[in-house]
C-alpha positions in Angstrom: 0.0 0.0 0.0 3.1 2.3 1.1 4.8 1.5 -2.4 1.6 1.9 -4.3 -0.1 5.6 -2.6 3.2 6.7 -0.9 5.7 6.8 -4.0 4.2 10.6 -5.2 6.2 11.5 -2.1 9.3 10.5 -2.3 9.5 10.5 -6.2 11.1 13.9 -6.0 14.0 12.5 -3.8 14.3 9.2 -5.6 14.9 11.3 -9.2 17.8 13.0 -7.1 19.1 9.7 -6.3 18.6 8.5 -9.5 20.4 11.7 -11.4 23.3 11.1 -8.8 23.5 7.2 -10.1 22.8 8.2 -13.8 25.7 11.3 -13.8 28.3 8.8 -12.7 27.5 6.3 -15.4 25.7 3.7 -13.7 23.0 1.9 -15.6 19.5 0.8 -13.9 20.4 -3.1 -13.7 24.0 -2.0 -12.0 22.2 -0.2 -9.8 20.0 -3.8 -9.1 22.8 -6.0 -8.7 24.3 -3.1 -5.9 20.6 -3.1 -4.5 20.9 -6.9 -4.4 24.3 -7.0 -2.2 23.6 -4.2 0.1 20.6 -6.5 1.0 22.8 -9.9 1.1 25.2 -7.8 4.1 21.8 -8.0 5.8 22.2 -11.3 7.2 25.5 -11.0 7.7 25.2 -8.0 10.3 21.7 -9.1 11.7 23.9 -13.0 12.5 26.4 -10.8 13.7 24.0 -9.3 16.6 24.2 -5.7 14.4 20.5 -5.6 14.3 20.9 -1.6 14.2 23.5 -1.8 11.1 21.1 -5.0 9.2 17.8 -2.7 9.7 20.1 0.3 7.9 21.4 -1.9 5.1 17.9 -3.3 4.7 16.7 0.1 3.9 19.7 1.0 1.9 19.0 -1.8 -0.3 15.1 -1.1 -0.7 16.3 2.9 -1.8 18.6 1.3 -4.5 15.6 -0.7 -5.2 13.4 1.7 -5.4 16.1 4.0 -7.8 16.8 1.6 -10.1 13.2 1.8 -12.2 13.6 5.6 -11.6 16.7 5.5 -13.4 15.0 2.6 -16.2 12.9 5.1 -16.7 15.0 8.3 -16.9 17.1 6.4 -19.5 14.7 4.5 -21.3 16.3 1.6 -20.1 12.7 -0.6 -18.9 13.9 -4.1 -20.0 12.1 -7.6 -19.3 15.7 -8.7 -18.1 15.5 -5.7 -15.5 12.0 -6.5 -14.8 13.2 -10.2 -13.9 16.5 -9.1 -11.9 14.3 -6.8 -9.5 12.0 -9.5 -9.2 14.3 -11.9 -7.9 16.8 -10.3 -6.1 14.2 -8.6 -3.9 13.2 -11.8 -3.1 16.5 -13.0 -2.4 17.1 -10.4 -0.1 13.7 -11.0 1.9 14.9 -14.7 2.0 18.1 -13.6 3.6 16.6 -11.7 6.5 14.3 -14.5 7.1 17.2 -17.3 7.3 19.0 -14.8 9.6 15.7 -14.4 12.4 15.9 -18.4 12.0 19.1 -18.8 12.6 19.4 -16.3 15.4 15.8 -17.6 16.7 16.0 -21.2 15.9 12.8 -21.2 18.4 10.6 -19.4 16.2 11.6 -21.6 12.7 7.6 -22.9 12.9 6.6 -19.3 12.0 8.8 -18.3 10.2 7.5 -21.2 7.7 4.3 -20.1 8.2 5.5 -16.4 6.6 7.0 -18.0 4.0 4.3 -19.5 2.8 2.3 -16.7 2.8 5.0 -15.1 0.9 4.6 -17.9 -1.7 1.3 -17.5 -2.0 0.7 -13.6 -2.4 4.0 -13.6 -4.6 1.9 -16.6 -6.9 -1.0 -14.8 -7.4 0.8 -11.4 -8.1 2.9 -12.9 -11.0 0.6 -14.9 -12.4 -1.9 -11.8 -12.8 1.2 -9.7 -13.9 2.1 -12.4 -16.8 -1.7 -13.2 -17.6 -3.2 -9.2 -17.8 -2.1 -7.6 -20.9 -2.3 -4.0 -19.0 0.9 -2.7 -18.1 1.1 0.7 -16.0 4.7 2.5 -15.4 6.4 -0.9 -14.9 7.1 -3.4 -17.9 4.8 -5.9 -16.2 1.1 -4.9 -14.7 1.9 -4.7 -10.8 -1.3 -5.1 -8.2 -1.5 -2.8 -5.2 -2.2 -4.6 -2.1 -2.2 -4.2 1.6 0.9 -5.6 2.2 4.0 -4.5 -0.1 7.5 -4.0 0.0 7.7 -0.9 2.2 5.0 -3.0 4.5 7.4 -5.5 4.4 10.8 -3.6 5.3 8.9 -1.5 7.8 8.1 -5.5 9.4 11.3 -7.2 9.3 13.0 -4.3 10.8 10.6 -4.1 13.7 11.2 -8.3 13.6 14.9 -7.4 13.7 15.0 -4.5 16.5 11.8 -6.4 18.7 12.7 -9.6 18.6 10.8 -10.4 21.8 7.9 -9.9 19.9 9.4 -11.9 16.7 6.6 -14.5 16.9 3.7 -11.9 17.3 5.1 -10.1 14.5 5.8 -12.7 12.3 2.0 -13.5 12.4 0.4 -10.2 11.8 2.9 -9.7 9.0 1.7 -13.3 7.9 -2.0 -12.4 7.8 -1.1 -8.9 6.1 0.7 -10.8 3.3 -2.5 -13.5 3.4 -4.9 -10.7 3.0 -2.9 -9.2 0.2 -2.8 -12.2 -1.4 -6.6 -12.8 -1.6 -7.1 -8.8 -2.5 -4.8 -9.9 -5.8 -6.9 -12.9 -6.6 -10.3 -11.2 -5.9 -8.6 -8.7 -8.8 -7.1 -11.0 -10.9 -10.2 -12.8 -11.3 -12.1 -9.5 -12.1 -9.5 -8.5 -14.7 -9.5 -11.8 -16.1 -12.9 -13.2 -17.3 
């Protein structure tokens, strides 16, 4: 919801990062692949009981994220291949963070399945529409707002991070959130689809 309603304002500051990428001759899938191992020292620090240090990397990572379509766009640059590397290397990093909190909180592994699968599920239905609806917006692909997006989700794991007394309590509101974004996408996906 954050990524969807929020973007208008921060666009502003995420052209300036963009313009500061783009002047030093950076392309928009460089950009991914830094994005990608800013996120993967996540783990590393969180392991290392730097949960202060892996909740700023975390967010480092989603900015380079976030600049990377900016500067796509800036460049006319949008590529399927970029499309694809964003994709997948935000999920890599979300898989990181959660193999750290089971690592570090080998007593909370149940649930943390239990948000993984939720994961699955919302991440299923939101590619599937993407690839099956012929409508695209500013993205190469059509993407579907929902409750529970990428900000949602950094704004969670960094509260799982910092609070991990609450890790378990946490892990299953952000659970639901993902479950009832998941079956806000199919209720659309359905609609957009008959």
């Amino acid at each position: 919801m954050l990524d969807t309603y929020g973007r208008q304002y921060v666009q502003f500051f995420l052209e300036k990062v963009a313009d500061f990428f783009i002047k030093r001759g950076f392309s928009a899938n460089q950009v991914t692949i830094l994005s990608l191992g800013v996120g993967l020292v996540v783990p590393v620090l969180y392991i290392g009981q730097l949960a202060w240090g892996a909740v700023l990397f975390l967010w480092l990572s989603g900015l380079l994220d976030a600049t990377d379509g900016t500067i796509a766009r800036k460049t006319n640059t949008s590529s399927y291949q970029g499309t694809l590397m964003d994709i997948f290397f935000d999920r890599v990093v979300e898989v990181g963070v959660i193999l750290a909190l089971a690592w570090v909180h080998q007593e909370s592994c149940s649930w943390l399945i239990v948000l993984c699968c939720s994961i699955i599920l919302s991440m299923t239905v939101f590619l599937t529409v993407g690839a099956l609806v012929a409508k695209k917006g500013v993205k190469t692909f059509y993407y579907q707002a929902g409750l529970a997006e990428r900000t949602e989700g950094f704004v969670v794991f960094s509260l799982m991070m910092l609070f991990n007394n609450y890790l378990v309590i946490l892990t299953l509101i952000f659970a639901g959130l993902i479950l009832i974004t998941a079956g806000q996408r199919m209720a659309e996906g359905m609609k957009l689809l008959r």
